[in-house]
C-alpha positions in Angstrom: 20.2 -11.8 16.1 18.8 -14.1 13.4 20.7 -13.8 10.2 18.9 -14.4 6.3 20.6 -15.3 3.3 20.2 -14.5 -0.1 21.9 -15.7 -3.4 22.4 -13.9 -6.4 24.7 -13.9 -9.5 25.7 -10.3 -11.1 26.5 -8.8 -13.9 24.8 -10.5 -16.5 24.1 -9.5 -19.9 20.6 -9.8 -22.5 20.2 -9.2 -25.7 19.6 -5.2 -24.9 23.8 -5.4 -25.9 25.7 -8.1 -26.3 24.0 -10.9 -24.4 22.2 -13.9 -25.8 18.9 -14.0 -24.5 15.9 -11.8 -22.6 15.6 -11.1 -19.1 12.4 -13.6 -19.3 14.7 -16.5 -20.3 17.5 -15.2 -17.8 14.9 -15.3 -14.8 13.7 -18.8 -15.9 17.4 -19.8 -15.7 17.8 -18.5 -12.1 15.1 -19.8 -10.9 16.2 -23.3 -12.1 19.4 -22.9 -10.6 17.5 -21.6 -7.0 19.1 -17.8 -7.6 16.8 -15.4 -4.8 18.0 -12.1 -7.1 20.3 -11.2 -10.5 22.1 -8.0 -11.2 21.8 -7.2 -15.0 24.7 -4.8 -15.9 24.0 -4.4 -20.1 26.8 -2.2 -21.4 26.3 1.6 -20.9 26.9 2.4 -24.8 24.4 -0.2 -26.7 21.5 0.4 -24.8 19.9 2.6 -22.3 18.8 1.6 -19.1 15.8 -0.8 -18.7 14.4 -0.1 -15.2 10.7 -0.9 -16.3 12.2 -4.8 -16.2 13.3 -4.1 -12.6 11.1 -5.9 -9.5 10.1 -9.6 -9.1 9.9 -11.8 -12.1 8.7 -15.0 -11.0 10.2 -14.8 -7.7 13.4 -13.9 -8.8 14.5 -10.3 -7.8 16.2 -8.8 -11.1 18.2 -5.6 -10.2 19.2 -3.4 -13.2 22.3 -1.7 -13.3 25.0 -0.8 -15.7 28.8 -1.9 -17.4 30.0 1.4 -18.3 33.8 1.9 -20.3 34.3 0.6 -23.5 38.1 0.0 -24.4 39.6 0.4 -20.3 37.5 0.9 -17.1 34.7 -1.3 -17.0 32.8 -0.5 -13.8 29.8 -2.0 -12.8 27.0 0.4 -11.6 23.8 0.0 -9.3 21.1 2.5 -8.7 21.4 4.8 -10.9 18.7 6.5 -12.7 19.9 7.5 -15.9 22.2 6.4 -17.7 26.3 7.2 -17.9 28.2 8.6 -20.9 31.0 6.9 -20.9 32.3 8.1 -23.8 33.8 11.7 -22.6 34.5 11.2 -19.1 37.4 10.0 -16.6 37.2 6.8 -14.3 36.9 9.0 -11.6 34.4 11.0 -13.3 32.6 8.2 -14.1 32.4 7.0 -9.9 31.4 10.9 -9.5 29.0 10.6 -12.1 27.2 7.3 -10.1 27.8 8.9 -7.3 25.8 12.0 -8.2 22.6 9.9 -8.9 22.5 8.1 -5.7 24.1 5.0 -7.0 27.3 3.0 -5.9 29.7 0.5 -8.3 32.6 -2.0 -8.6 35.7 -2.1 -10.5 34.9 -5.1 -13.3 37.2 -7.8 -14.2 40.4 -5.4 -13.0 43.5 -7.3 -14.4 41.9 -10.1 -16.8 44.3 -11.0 -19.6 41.9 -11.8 -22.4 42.1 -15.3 -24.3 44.5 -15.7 -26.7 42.4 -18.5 -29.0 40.1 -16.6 -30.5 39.7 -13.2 -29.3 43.4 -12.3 -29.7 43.5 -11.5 -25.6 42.3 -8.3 -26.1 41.7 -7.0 -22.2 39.5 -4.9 -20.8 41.5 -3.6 -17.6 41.6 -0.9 -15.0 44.5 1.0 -15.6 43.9 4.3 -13.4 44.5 2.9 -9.5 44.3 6.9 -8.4 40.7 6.4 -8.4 38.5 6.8 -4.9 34.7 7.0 -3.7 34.0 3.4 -5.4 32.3 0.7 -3.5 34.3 -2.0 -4.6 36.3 -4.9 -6.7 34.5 -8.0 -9.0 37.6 -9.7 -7.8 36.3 -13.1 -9.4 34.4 -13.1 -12.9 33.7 -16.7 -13.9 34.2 -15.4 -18.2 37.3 -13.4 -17.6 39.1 -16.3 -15.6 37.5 -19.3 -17.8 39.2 -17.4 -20.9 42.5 -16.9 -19.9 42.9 -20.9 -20.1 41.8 -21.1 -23.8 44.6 -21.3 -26.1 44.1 -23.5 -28.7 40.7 -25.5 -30.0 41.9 -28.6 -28.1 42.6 -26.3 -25.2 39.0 -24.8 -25.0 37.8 -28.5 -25.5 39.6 -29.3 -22.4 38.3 -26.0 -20.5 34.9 -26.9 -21.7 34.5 -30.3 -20.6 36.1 -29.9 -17.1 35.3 -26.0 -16.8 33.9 -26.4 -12.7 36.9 -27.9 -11.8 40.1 -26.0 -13.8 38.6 -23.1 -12.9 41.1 -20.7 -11.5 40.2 -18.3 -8.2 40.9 -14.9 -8.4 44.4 -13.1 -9.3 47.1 -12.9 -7.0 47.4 -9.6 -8.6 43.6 -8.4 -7.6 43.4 -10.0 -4.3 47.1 -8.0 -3.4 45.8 -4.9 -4.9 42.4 -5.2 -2.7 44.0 -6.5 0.5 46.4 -2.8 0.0 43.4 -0.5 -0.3 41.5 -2.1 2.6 44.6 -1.2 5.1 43.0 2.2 4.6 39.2 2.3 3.7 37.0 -0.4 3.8 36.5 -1.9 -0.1 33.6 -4.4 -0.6 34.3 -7.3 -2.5 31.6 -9.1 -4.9 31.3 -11.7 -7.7 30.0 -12.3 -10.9 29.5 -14.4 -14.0 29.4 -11.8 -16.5 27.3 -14.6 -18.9 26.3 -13.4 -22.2 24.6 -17.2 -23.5 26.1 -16.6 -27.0 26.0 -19.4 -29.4 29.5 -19.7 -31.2 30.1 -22.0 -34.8 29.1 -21.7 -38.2 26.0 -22.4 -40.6 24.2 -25.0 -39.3 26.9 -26.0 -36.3 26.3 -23.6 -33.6 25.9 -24.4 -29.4 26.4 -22.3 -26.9 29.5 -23.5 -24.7 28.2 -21.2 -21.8 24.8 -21.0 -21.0 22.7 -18.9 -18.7 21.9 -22.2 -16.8 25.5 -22.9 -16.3 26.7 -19.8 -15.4 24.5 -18.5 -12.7 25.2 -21.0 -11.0 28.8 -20.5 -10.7 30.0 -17.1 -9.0 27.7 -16.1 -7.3 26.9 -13.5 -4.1 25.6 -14.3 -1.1 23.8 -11.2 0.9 23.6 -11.8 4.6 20.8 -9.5 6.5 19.2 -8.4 9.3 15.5 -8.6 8.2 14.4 -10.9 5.7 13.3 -9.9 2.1 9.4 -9.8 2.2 8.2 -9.6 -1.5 8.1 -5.8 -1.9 10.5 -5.2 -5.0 11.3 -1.6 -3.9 12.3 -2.4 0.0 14.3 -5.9 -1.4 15.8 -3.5 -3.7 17.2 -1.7 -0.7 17.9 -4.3 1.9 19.9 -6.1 -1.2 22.2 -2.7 -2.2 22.7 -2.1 1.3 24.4 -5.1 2.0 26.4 -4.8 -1.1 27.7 -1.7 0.0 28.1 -2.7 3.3 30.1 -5.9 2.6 27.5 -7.8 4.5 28.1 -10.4 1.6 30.4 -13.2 0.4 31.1 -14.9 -2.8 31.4 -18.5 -3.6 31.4 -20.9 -6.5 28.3 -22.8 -6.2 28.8 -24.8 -9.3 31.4 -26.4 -7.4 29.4 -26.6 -3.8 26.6 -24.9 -2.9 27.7 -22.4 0.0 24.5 -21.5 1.9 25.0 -21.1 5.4 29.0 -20.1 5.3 29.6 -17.4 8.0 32.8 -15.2 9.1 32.2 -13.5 12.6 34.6 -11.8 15.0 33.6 -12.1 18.8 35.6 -9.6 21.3 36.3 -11.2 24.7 33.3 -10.6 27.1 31.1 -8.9 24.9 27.8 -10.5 23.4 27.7 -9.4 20.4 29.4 -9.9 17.1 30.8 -8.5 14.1 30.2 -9.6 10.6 31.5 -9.2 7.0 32.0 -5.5 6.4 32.0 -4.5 9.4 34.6 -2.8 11.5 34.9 -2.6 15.1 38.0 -1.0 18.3 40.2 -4.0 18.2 40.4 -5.9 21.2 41.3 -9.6 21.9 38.7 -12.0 20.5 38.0 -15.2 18.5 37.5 -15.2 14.4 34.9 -18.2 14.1 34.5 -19.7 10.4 31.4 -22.2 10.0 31.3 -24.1 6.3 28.2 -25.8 5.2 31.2 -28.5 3.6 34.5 -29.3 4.5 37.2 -27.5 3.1 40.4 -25.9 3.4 39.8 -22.5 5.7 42.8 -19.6 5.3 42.4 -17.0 7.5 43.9 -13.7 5.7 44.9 -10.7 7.9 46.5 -8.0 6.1 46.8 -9.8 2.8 49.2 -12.8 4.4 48.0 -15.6 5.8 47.0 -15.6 9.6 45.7 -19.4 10.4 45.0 -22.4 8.4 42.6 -25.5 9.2 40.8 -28.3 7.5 36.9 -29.2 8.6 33.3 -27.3 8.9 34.8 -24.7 10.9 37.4 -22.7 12.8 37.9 -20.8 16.1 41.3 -18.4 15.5 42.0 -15.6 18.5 42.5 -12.4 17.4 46.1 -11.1 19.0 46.5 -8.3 16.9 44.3 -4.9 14.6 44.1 -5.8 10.9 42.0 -6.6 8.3 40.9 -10.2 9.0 39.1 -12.3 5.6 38.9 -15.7 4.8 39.3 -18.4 1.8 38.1 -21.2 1.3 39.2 -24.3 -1.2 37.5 -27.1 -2.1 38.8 -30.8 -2.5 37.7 -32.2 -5.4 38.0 -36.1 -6.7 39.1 -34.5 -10.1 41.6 -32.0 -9.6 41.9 -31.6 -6.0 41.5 -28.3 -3.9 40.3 -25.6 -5.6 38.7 -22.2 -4.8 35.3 -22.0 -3.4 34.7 -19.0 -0.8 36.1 -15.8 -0.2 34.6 -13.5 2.5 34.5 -10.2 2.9 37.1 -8.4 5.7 36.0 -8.0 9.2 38.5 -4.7 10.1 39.7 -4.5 13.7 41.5 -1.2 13.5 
């Protein structure tokens, strides 16, 4: 079956709260950097929700959603109609509350630690892990990780200059805490940027160390689907949240190597057809295929330890045993040699 692939970055923010710029300059941005659609997710107490700016702009697909939770609980919401009060009600609530209006949302930026230089490494974590009926983890937000590393001015310097290759991949912490819930129910993981485009300095000495341009094209999601998108803003809309909530999707730093045409497929032994990211299938012997459009370093991940390791544009592993089967991917760089570039969603053999 022939396979399409889309790129998009998520959870972006405008000038509608605490963003930088419009969603005019944003699309110009992602269409520089070759994005196919953007998720805006403007915090749910500055503004109310702008669906008259969803639909193509320019090619680009901009999808409006929502960053609800203020001081803990940040969760990033899609398709909803109306906007949450996050002011009053639980997490849980809050997933209800999405729920209730048809949408679905992901746990934002779960464990960050904040950056001490500067902001005083104030945090905006999940705290309440009792939580169900959510689609999924941001396990990688390119802001949250970047800012961990900045602890002095010479520091930020350093993490300015070099910021695509000190990157760090996501936390041990949130990838142990996904791999656990998956053993049970399937959790979709995504990526974002969370870009604002804010100018930092004083008087006349301002820049902005982290622009739109820069940042979209940095963690990014890939969609992988069935039927390609066609131009119609309302079916896109849907072909794009289903695979979202389907885990038909990977992420990927592109700002370190573009990653079009990465796949993760699980073949059972004398059967035709295949299974992809997100999806789940009666465990029987079979071969986990990985194709890279780079070399890099391929982990295989089944149950949250590591299963198989190789080096190259791909990799055939048999399947032996049920588990939750994902792969990651590092990149070697001249600079600072391998770092993270791909993680896939689970294929779940149960």
């Amino acid at each position: 079956m022939a396979q399409y692939e889309y790129v998009g970055n998520l959870h972006i923010h405008t000038r509608r709260s605490d963003g930088g710029g419009t969603t005019s300059e944003i699309v110009k941005a992602a269409r520089r950097v070759g994005l196919d659609f953007i998720g805006l997710n403007d915090h749910s107490y500055l503004t109310a929700l702008h669906l008259e700016e969803e639909g193509y702009h320019a090619g680009v697909l901009v999808l409006v959603g929502s960053e609800i939770g203020t001081r803990f609980h940040h969760y990033l919401a899609y398709n909803i109609k109306d906007q949450i009060d996050d002011e009053r009600l639980s997490p849980q609530q809050v997933i209800d509350a999405v729920a209730a209006q048809g949408g679905f949302g992901f746990i934002a930026h779960p464990f960050e630690r904040g950056m001490p230089f500067m902001e005083g490494g104030i945090a905006y974590t999940w705290n309440d892990w009792s939580v169900q009926g959510f689609t999924g983890i941001c396990i990688w937000n390119f802001s949250s990780r970047w800012k961990e590393n900045v602890r002095s001015f010479w520091s930020a310097l350093f993490h300015l200059l070099f910021k695509t290759y000190t990157l760090k991949g996501p936390s041990t912490r949130t990838l142990s805490t996904w791999d656990q819930r998956c053993l049970d129910e399937r959790i979709v993981a995504i990526g974002g940027s969370d870009a604002h485009g804010l100018p930092v300095g004083k008087g006349l000495i301002r820049f902005t160390p982290l622009t739109y341009d820069y940042l979209l094209n940095t963690i990014n999601t890939h969609v992988v689907l069935n039927t390609p998108l066609e131009g119609d803003s309302i079916g896109d809309k849907g072909l794009v949240y289903r695979s979202l909530k389907e885990g038909s999707c990977f992420l990927a730093h592109d700002g370190l190597a573009p990653s079009r045409g990465f796949r993760f497929t699980f073949r059972k032994d004398g059967d035709r057809r295949s299974v992809g990211m997100g999806g789940e299938a009666e465990f029987g012997h079979g071969l986990l295929e990985v194709l890279l459009p780079h070399h890099g370093l391929i982990r295989v991940i089944r149950n949250g330890a590591l299963y198989k390791m190789g080096y190259g544009r791909e990799l055939a592993v048999r399947a032996y045993e049920k588990g939750v089967y994902r792969v990651e991917v590092m990149r070697k760089t001249v600079i600072c040699g391998l770092r993270p570039w791909i993680f896939s969603n689970p294929i779940y053999l149960r």
